[in-house]
LOROKOL-299366 format. One record per atom (N, C-alpha, C, O, CB): residue in one letter; atom name; x, y, z; residue number from 1. Coordinates in Angstrom, 1 decimal, decimal comma, always signed. Each point is the difference from the previous one (the first is absolute). Glycine has a CB too. Layout:
residues N
<"A" "CA" <X Y Z> NUM>
...
//
This chain:
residues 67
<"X" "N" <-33,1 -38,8 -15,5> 1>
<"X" "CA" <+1,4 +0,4 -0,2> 1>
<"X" "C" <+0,2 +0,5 -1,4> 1>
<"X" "O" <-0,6 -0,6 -0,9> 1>
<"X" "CB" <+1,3 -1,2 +2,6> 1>
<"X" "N" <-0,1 +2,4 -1,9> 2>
<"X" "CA" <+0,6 +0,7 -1,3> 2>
<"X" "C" <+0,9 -0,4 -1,0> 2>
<"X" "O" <+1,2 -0,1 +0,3> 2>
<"X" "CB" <-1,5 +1,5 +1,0> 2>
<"X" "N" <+0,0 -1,6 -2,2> 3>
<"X" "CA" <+1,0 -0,7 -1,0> 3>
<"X" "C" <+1,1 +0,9 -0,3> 3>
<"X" "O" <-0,2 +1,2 +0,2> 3>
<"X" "CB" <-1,5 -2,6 -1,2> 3>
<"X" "N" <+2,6 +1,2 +0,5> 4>
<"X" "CA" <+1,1 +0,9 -0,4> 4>
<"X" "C" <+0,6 -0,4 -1,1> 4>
<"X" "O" <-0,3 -1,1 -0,2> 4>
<"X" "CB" <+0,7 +1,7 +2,2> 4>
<"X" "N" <+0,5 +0,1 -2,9> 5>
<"X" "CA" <+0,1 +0,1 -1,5> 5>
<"X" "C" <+0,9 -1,2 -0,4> 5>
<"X" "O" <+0,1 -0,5 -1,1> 5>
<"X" "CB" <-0,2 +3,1 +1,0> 5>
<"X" "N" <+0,6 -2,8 +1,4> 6>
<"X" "CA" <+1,1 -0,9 -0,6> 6>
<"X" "C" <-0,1 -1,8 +0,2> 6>
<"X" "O" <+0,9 -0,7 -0,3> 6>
<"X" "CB" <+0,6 +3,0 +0,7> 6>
<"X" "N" <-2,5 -2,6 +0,0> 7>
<"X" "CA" <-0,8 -1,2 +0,3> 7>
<"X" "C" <-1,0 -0,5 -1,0> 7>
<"X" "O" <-1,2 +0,0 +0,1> 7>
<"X" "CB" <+1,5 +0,8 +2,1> 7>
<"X" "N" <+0,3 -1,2 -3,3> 8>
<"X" "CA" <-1,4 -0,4 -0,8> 8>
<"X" "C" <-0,6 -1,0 +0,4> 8>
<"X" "O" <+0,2 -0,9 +0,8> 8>
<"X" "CB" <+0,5 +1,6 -2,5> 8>
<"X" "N" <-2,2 -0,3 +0,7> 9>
<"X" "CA" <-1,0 -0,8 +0,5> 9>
<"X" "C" <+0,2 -1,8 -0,5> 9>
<"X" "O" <+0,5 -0,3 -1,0> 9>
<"X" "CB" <-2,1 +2,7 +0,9> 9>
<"X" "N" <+1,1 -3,2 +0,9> 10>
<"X" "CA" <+0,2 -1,4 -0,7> 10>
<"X" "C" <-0,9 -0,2 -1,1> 10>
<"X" "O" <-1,2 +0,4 +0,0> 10>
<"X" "CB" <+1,9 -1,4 +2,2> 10>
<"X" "N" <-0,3 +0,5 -3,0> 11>
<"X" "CA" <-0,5 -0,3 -0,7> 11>
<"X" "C" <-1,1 -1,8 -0,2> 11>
<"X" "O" <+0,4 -1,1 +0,1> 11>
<"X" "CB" <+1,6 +3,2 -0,4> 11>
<"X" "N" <-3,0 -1,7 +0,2> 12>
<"X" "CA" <-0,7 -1,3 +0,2> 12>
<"X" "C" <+0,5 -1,2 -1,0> 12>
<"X" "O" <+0,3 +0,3 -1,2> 12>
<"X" "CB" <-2,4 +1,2 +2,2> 12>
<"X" "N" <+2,0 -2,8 -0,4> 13>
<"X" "CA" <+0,8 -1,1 -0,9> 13>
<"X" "C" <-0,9 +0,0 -1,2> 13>
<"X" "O" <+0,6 -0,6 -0,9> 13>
<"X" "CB" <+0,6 -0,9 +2,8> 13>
<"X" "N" <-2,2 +1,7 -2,2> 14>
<"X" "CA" <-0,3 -0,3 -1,5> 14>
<"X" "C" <+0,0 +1,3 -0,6> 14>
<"X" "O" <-0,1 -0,2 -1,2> 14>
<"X" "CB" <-1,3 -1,8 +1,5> 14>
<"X" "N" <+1,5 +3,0 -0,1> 15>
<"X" "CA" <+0,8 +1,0 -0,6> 15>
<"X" "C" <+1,5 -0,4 -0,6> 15>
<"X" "O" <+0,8 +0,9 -0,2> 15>
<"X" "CB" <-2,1 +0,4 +1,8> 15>
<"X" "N" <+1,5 -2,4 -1,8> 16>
<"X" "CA" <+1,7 +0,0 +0,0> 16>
<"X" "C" <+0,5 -1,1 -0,3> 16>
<"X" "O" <+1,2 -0,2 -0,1> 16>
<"X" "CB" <-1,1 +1,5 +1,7> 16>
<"X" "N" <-1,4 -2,1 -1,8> 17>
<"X" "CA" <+0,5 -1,4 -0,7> 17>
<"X" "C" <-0,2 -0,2 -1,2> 17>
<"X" "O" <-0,9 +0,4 -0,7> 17>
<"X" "CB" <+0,5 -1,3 +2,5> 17>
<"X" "N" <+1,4 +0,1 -2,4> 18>
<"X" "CA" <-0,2 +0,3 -1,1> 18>
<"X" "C" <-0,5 -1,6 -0,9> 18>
<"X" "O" <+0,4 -1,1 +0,4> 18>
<"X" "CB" <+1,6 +3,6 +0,2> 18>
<"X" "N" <-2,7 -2,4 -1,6> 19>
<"X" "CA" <-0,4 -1,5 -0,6> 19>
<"X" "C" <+1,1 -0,6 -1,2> 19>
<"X" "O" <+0,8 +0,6 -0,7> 19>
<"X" "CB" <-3,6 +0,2 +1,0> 19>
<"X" "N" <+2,7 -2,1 -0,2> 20>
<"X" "CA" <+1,1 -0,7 -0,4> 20>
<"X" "C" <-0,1 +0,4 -1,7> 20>
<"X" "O" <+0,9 -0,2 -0,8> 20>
<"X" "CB" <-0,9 -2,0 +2,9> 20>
<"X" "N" <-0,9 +2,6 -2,4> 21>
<"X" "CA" <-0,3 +1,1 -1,4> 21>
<"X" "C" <+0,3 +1,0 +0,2> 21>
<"X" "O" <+0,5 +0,3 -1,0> 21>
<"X" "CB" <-2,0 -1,1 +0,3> 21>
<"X" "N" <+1,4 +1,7 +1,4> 22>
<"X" "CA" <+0,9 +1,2 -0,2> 22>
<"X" "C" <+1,0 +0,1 +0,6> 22>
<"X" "O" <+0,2 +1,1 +0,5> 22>
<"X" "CB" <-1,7 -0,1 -0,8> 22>
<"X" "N" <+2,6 -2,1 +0,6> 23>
<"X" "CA" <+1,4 +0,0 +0,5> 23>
<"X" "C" <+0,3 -0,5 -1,5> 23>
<"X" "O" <+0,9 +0,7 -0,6> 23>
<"X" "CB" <-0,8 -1,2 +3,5> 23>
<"X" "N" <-0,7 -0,5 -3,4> 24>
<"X" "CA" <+0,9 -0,7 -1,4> 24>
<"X" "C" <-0,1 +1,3 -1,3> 24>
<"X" "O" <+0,8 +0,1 -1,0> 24>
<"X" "CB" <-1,6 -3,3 +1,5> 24>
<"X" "N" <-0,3 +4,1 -0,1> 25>
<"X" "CA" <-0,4 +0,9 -1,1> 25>
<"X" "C" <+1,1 +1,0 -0,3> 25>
<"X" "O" <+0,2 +0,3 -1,2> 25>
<"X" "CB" <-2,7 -0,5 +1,8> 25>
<"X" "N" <+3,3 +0,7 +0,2> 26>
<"X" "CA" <+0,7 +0,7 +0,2> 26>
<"X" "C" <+1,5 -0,1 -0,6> 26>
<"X" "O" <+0,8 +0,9 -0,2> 26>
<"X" "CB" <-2,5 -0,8 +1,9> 26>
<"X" "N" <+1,9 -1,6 -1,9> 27>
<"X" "CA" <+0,8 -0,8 -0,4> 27>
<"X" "C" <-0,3 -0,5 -1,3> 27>
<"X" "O" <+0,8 +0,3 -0,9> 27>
<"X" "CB" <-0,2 -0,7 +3,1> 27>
<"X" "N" <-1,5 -0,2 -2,5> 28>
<"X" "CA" <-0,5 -0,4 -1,4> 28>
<"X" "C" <+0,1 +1,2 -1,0> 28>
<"X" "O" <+0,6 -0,2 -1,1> 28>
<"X" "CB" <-2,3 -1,5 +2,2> 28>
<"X" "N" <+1,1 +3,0 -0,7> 29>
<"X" "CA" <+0,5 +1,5 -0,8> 29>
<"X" "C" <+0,9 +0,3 -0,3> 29>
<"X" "O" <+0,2 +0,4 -1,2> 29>
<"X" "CB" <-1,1 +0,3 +2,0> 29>
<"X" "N" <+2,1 -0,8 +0,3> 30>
<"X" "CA" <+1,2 +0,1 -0,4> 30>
<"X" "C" <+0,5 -1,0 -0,7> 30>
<"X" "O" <+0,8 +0,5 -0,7> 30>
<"X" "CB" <-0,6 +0,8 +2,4> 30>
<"X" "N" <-0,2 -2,5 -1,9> 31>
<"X" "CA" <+0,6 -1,0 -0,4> 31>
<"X" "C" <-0,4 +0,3 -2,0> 31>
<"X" "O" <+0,6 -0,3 -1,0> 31>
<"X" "CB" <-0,9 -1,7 +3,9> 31>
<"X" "N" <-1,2 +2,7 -2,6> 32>
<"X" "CA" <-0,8 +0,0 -1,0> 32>
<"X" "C" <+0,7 +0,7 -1,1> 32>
<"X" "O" <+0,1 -0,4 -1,2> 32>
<"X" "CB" <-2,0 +0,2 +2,7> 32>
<"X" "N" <+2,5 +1,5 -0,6> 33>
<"X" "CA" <+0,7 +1,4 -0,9> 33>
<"X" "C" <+1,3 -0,6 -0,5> 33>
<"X" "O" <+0,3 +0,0 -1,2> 33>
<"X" "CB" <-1,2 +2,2 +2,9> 33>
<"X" "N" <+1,7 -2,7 -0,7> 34>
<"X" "CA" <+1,3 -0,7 -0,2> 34>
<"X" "C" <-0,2 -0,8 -1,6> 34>
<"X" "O" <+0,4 +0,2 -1,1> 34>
<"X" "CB" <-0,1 -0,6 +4,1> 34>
<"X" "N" <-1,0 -0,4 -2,4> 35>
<"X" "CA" <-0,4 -1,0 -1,9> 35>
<"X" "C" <+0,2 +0,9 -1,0> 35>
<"X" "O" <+0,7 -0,3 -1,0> 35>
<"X" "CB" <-2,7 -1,3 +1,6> 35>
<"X" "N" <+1,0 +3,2 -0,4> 36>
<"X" "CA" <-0,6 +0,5 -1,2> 36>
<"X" "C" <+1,2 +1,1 -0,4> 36>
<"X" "O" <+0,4 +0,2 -1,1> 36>
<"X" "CB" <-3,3 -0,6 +1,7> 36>
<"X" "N" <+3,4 +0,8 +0,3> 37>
<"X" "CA" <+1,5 +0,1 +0,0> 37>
<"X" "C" <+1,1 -0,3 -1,0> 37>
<"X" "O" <+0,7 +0,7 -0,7> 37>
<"X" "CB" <-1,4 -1,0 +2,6> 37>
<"X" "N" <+0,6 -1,1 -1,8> 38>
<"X" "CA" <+1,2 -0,9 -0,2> 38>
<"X" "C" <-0,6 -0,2 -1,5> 38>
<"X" "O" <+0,7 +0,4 -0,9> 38>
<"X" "CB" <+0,0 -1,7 +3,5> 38>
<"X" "N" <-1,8 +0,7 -3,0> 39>
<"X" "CA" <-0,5 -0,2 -1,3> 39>
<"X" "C" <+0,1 +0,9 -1,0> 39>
<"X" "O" <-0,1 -0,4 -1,2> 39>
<"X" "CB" <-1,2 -0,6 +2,3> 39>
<"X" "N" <+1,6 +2,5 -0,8> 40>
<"X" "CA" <+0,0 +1,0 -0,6> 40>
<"X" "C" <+1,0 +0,4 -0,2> 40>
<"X" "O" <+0,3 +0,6 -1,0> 40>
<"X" "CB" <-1,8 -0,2 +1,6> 40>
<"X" "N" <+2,8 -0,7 +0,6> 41>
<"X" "CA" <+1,0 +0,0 -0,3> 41>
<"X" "C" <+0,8 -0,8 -0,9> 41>
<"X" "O" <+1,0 +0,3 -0,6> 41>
<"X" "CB" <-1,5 +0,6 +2,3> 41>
<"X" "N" <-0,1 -2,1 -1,8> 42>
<"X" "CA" <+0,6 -1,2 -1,1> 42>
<"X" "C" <-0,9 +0,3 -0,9> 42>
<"X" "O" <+0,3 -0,7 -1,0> 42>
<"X" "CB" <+0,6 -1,3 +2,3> 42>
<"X" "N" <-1,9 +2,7 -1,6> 43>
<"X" "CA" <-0,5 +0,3 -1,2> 43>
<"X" "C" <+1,0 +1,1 -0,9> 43>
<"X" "O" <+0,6 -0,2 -1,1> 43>
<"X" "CB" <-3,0 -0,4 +2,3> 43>
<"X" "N" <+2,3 +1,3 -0,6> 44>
<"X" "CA" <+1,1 +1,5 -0,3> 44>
<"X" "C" <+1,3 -0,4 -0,6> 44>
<"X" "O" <+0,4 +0,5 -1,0> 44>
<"X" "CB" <-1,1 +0,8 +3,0> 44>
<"X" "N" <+1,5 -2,6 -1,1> 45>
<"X" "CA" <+1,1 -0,3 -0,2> 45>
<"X" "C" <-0,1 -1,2 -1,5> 45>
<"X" "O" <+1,1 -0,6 -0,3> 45>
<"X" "CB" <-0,4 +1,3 +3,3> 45>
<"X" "N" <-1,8 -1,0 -3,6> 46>
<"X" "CA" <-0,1 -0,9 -1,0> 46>
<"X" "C" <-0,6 +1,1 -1,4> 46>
<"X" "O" <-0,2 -0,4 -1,2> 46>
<"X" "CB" <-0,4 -2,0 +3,1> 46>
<"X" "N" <+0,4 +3,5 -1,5> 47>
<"X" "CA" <+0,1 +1,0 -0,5> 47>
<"X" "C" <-1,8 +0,8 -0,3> 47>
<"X" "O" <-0,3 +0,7 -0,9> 47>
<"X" "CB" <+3,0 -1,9 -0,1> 47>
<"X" "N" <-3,2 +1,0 +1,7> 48>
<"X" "CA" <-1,5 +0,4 +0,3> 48>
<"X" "C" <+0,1 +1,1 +0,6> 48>
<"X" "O" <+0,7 +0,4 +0,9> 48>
<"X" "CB" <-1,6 -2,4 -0,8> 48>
<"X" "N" <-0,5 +2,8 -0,8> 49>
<"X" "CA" <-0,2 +1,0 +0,7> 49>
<"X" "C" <-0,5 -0,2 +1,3> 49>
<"X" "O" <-0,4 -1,1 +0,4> 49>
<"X" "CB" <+0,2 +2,2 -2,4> 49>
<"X" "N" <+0,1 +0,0 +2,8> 50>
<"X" "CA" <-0,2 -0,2 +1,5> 50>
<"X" "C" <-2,3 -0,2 -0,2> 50>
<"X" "O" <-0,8 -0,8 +0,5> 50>
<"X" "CB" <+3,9 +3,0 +0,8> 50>
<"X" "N" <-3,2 -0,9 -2,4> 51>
<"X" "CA" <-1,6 -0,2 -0,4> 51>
<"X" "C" <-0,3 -1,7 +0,0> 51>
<"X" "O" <-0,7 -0,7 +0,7> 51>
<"X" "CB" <+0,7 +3,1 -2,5> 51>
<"X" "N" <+0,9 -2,8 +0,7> 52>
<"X" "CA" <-0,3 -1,7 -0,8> 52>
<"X" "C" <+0,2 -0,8 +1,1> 52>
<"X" "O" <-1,1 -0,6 +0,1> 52>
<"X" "CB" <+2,0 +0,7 -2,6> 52>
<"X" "N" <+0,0 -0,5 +3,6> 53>
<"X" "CA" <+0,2 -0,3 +1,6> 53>
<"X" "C" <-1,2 +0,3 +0,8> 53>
<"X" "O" <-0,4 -1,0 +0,6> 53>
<"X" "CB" <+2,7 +1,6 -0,8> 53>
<"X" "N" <-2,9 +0,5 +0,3> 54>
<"X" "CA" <-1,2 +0,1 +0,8> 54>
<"X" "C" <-1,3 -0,7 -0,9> 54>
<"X" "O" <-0,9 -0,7 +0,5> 54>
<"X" "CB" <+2,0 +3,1 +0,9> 54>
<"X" "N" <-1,0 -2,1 -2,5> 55>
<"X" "CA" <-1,2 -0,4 -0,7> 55>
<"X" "C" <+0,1 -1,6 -0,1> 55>
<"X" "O" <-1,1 -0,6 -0,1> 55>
<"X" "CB" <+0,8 +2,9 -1,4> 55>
<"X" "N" <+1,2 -3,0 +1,5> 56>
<"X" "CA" <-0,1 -1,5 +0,0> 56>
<"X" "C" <+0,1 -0,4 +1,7> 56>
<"X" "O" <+0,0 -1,2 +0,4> 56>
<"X" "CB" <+1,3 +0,9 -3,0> 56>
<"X" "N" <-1,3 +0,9 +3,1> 57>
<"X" "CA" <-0,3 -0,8 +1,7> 57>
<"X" "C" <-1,3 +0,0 -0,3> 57>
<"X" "O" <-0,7 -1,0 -0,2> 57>
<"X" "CB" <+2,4 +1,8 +2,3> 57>
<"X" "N" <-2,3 +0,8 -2,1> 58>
<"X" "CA" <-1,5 -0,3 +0,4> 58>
<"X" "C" <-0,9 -0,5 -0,8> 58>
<"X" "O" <-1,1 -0,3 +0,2> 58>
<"X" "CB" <+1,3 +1,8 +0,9> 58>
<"X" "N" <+0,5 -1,7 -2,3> 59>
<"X" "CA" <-0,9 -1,5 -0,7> 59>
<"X" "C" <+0,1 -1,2 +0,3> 59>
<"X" "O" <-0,7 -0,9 -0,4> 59>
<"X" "CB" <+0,7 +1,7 -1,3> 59>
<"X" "N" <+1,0 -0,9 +2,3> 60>
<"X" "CA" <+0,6 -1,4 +0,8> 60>
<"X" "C" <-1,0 +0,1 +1,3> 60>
<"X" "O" <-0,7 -1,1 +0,2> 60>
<"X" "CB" <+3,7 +1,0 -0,9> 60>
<"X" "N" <-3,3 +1,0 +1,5> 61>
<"X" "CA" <-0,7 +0,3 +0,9> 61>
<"X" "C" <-1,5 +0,0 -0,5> 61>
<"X" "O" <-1,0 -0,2 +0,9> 61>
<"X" "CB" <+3,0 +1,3 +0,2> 61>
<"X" "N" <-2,2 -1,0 -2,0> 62>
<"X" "CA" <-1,9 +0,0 -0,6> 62>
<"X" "C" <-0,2 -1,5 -0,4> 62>
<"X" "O" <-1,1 -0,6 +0,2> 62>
<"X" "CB" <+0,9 +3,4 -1,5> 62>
<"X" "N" <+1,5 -3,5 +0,6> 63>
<"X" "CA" <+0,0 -1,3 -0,5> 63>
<"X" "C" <-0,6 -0,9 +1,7> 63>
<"X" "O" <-1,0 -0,7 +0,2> 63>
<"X" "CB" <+3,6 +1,2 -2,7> 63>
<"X" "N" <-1,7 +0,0 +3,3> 64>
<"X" "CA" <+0,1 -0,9 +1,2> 64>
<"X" "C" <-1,1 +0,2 +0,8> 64>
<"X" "O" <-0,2 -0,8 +0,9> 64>
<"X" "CB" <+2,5 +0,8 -0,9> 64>
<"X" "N" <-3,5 +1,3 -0,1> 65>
<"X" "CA" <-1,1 -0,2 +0,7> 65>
<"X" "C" <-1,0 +0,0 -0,6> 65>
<"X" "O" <-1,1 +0,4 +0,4> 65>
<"X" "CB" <+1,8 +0,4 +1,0> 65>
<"X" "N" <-0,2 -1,4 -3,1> 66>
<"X" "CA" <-1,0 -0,5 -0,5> 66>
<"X" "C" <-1,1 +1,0 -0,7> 66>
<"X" "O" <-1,2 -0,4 -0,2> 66>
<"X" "CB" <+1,9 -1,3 +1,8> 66>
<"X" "N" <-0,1 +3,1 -2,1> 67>
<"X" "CA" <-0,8 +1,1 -0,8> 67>
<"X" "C" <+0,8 +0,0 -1,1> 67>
<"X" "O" <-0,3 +0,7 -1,0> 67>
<"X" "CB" <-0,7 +0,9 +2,7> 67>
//
């Protein structure tokens, strides 16, 4: 029998599942940006440059994995 255009194919179930790590990953990112966001914005607003704002997270971020 002939398939036709408008019938897609199924998709097989592990094609499509997804791991309880890459459902929270997706969410941890965004939550991640949000923070770095917000930090920069209350940096700015205490009168910091946006440069001096980025350059103190990621020493906060090198402090915290320990380089």
């Amino acid at each position: 029998m002939a398939k036709t255009a408008r019938i897609p194919d199924v998709v097989p179930h592990d094609d499509h599942v997804l791991t309880a790590k890459e459902a929270l990953e997706i969410s941890f990112l965004k939550l991640e940006q949000e923070v770095e966001v917000r930090l920069v914005a209350a940096a700015l607003r205490a009168g910091w440059s946006a440069d001096e704002a980025l350059d103190a997270i990621d020493q906060l971020r090198a402090e915290e994995s320990g380089h």
